[in-house]
C-alpha positions in Angstrom: 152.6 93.9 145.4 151.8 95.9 142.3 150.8 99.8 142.7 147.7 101.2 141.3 148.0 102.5 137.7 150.0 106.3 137.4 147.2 107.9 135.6 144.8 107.1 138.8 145.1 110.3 141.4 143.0 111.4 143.9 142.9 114.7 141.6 141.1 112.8 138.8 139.4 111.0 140.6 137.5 114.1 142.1 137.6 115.8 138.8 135.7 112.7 136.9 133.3 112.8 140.2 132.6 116.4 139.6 132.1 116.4 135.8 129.7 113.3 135.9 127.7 115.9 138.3 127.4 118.3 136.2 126.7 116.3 133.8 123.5 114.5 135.8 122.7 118.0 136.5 122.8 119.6 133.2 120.3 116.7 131.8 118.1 117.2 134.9 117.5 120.9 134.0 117.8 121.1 130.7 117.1 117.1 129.6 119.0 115.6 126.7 119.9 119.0 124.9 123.5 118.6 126.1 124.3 115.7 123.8 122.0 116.9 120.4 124.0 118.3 117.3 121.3 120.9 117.3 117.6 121.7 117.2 115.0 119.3 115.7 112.8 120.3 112.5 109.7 122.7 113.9 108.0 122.5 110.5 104.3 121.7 111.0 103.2 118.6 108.5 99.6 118.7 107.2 98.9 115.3 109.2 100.2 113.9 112.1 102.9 110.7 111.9 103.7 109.0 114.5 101.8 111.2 117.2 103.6 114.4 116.0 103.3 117.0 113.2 107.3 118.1 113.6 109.9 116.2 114.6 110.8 119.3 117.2 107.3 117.8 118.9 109.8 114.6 120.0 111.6 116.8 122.3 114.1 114.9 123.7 112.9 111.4 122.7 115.9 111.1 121.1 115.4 107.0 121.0 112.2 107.5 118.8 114.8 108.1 115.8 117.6 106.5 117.2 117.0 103.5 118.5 120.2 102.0 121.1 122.8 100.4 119.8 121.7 96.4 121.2 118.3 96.6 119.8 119.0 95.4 116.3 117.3 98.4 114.6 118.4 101.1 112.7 117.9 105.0 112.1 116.4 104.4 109.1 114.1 101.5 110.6 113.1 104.5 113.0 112.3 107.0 110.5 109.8 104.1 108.7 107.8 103.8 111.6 106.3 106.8 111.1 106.6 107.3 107.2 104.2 104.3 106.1 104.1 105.7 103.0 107.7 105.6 102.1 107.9 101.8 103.6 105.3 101.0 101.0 107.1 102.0 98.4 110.3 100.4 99.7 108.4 97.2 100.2 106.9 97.5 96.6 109.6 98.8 94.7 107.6 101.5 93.7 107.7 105.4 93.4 110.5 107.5 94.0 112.0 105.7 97.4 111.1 102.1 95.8 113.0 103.1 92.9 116.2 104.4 94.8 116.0 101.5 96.7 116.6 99.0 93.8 116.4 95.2 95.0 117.6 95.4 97.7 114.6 97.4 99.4 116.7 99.4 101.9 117.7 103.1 101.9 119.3 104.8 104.0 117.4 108.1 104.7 120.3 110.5 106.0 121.9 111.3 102.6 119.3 113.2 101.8 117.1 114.0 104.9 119.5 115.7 107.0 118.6 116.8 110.9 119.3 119.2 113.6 120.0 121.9 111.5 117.5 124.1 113.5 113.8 124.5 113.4 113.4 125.7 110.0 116.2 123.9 108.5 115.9 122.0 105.3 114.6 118.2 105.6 115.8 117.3 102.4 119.2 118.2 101.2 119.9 116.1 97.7 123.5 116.5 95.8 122.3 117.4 92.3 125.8 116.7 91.1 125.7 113.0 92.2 121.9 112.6 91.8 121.5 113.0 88.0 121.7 109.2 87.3 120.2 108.2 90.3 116.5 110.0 88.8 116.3 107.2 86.5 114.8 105.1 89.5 112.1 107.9 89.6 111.0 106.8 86.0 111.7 109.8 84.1 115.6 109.8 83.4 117.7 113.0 82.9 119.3 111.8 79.7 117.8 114.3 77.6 117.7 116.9 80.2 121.4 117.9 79.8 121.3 121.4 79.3 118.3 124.6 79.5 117.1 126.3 76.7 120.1 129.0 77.7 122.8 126.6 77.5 123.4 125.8 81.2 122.7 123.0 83.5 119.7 122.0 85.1 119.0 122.5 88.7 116.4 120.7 91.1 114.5 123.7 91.3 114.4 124.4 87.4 111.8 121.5 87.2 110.9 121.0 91.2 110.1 124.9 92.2 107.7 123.6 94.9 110.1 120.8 96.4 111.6 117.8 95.1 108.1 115.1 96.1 106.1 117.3 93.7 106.0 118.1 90.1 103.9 120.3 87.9 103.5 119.1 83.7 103.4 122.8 83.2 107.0 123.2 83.8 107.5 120.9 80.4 105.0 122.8 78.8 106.6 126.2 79.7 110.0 124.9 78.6 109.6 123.2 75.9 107.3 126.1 74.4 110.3 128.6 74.6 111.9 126.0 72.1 109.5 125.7 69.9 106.1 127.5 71.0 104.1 126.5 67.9 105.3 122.6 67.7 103.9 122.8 71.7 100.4 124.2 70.7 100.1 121.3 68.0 101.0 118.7 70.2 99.3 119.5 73.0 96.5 120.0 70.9 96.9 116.6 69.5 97.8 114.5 72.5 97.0 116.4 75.6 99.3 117.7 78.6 100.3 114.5 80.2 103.3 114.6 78.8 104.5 111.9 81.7 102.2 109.3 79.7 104.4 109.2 76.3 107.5 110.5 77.7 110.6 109.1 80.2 112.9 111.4 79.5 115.5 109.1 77.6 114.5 110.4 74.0 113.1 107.1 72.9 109.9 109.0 72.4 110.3 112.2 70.4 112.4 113.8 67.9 115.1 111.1 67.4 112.6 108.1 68.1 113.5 105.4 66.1 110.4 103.7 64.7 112.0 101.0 63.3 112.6 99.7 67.0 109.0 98.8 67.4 109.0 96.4 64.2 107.3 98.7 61.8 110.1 101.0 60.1 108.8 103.9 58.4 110.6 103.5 54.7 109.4 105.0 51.3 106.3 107.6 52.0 105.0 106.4 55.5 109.1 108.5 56.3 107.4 111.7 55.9 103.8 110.8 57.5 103.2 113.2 60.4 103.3 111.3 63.3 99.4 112.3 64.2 97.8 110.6 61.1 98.6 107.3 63.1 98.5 108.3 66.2 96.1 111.4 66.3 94.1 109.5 69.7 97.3 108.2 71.5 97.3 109.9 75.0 99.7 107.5 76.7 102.7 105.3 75.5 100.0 102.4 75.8 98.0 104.1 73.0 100.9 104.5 71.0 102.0 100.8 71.5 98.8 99.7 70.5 97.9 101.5 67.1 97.3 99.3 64.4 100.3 98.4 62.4 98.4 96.3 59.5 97.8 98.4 56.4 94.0 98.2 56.2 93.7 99.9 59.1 95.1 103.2 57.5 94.5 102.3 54.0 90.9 100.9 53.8 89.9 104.8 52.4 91.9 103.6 49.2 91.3 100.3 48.6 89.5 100.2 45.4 88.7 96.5 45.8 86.7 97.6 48.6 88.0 94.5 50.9 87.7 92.1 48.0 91.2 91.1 48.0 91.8 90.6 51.6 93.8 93.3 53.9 97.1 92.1 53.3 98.0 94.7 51.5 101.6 94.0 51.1 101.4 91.5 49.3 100.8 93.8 46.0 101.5 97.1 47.5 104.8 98.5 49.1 105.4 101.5 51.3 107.5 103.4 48.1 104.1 104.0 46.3 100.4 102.8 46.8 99.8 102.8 43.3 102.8 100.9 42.0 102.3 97.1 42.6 104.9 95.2 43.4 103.2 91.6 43.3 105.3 89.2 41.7 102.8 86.5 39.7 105.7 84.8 37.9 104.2 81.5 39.3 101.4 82.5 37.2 101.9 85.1 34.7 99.1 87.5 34.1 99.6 87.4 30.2 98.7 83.4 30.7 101.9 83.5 27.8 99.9 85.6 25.5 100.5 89.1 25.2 97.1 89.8 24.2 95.4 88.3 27.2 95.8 90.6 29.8 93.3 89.8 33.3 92.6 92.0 35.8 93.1 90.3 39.4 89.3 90.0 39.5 89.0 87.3 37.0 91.2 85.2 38.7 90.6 86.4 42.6 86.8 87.1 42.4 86.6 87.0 45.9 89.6 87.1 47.2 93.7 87.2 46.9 94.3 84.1 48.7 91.6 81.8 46.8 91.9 81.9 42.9 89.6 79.8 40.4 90.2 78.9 36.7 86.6 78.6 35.9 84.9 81.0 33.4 88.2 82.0 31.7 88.7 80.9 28.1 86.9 76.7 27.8 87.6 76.5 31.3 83.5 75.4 32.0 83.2 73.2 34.4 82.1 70.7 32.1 84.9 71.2 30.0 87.3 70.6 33.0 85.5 67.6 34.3 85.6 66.1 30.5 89.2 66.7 30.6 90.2 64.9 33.6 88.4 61.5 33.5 88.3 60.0 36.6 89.0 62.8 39.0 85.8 64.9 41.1 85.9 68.4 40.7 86.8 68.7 44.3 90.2 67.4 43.5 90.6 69.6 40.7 90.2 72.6 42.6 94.2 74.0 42.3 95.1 74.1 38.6 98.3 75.5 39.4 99.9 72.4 41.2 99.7 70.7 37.8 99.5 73.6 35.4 102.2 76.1 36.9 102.2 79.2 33.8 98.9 77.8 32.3 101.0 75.2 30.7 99.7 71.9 30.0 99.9 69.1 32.6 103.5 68.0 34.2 101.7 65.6 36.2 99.2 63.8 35.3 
């Protein structure tokens, strides 16, 4: 016959019988203190969630935030039962928790909500050293927030004074004016104080933006056009996105054809000099191979660049042209050039 185990006594047997009394009887007087890390958060909220306005107002429901092990739920699930807001935002992939979240849609809300640190302990505790590329999920990164205007590194509160869920434009504002306080006036001025609108935080907008990125590189003189001649109404990276990019649309004021020619600009004019044209004719030379008849683009264009006519220039009647080309209707001598490329006489007949 085997003996009972040697770790079995009547002493400990008596001494686990008396500790599971007191244990009974410390939770009957004092409830479920005995087995919390410490005191909830007493911190009033402006609005009630989940039937209280503290998490101290749970008192020892300790299962409303942490649900039992066999139910298949977890803290975090808990925590969304009462913050709606934040489950939109996971189920959306939106706003700051969306954005944290990634894909996947879950987050685990300890890291940076801590508990039981007393009633007016801090509800959100966020490691700034580990958090810097983490803020890109926010939508503004910390790329080109590297270092204050004294040389050191940024903190939370340098930008988030009032806690990390709110943000006031006026800290940019305030910064960036003890940078350059004049630039600031202009631009603000120019575009407004949503500087959230143009602005992520990477750079891509600013000082080192490079234009050429967007398919219009500024070359020749548009390089030293301030950036408001173009953009003088953008409030918002949409505005700037959408601001014409066809030279009409700044140039119109010096058109001297007054629209004549069409708005393609380019196609005589390049972004070294307005008043230098750069249209090659060689299909057609201007001095039709005489030196001493020069045209203007007028008496070939009258209308516009993309239409020419040969009519009214030297015998070219349209008698003269029909008599030429027995057999053929005028409309199907309307392009001169496909058989008299130069003004030369006809290669095809």
């Amino acid at each position: 016959m085997r003996g009972r185990p040697t770790f079995v006594s009547a002493t400990g047997i008596a001494l686990a019988v008396i500790l599971l009394v007191g244990v009974v009887a410390w939770v009957l007087l004092d409830g479920l203190g005995l087995f919390s890390p410490g005191a909830l958060n007493a911190e009033a909220g402006p609005r009630a969630l989940g039937g209280v306005h503290s998490h101290a107002e749970l008192g020892d429901r300790c299962g409303a935030c942490h649900p039992a092990p066999w139910s298949g739920r977890s803290a975090a699930d808990a925590c969304l039962d009462c913050h709606a807001g934040v489950a939109a935002e996971l189920e959306a992939r939106e706003g700051l928790h969306g954005g944290l979240a990634g894909e996947s849609g879950q987050l685990a809300c300890g890291p940076c909500h801590p508990e039981h640190d007393g009633p007016r302990g801090a509800l959100t505790a966020v490691d700034e050293s580990r958090f810097g590329d983490a803020h890109d999920a926010t939508g503004f990164s910390l790329a080109g927030h590297r270092e204050t205007v004294q040389g050191g590194s940024f903190a939370c509160a340098d930008c988030h004074a009032d806690g990390y869920d709110r943000f006031d434009q006026a800290v940019c504002s305030a910064c960036h004016a003890e940078i350059d306080a004049a630039f600031m006036d202009r631009h603000q001025a120019t575009y407004g104080k949503d500087c959230l609108a143009c602005h992520d935080g990477t750079g891509r907008v600013g000082a080192d933006f490079d234009h050429g990125a967007t398919g219009f590189p500024l070359e020749g003189k548009h390089a030293d056009v301030p950036c408001a001649d173009c953009h003088g109404d953008a409030k918002s990276a949409a505005d700037l996105k959408s601001t014409p990019a066809d030279c009409y649309a700044c140039h119109a004021g010096d058109d001297e054809h007054d629209g004549a020619y069409g708005r393609r600009c380019g196609e005589c004019h390049s972004a070294a000099s307005w008043d230098d044209v750069t249209f090659d004719h060689a299909v057609f030379p201007l001095d039709h191979g005489d030196e001493e008849r020069k045209a203007t683009c007028a008496t070939c264009h009258p209308d516009k660049t993309d239409t020419y006519t040969c009519y009214g220039c030297h015998e070219h009647t349209t008698g003269n042209v029909l008599g030429e080309h027995e057999g053929r209707s005028l409309a199907e001598l309307e392009d001169c050039v496909r058989c008299h490329p130069g003004g030369r006489e006809a290669e095809d007949d």
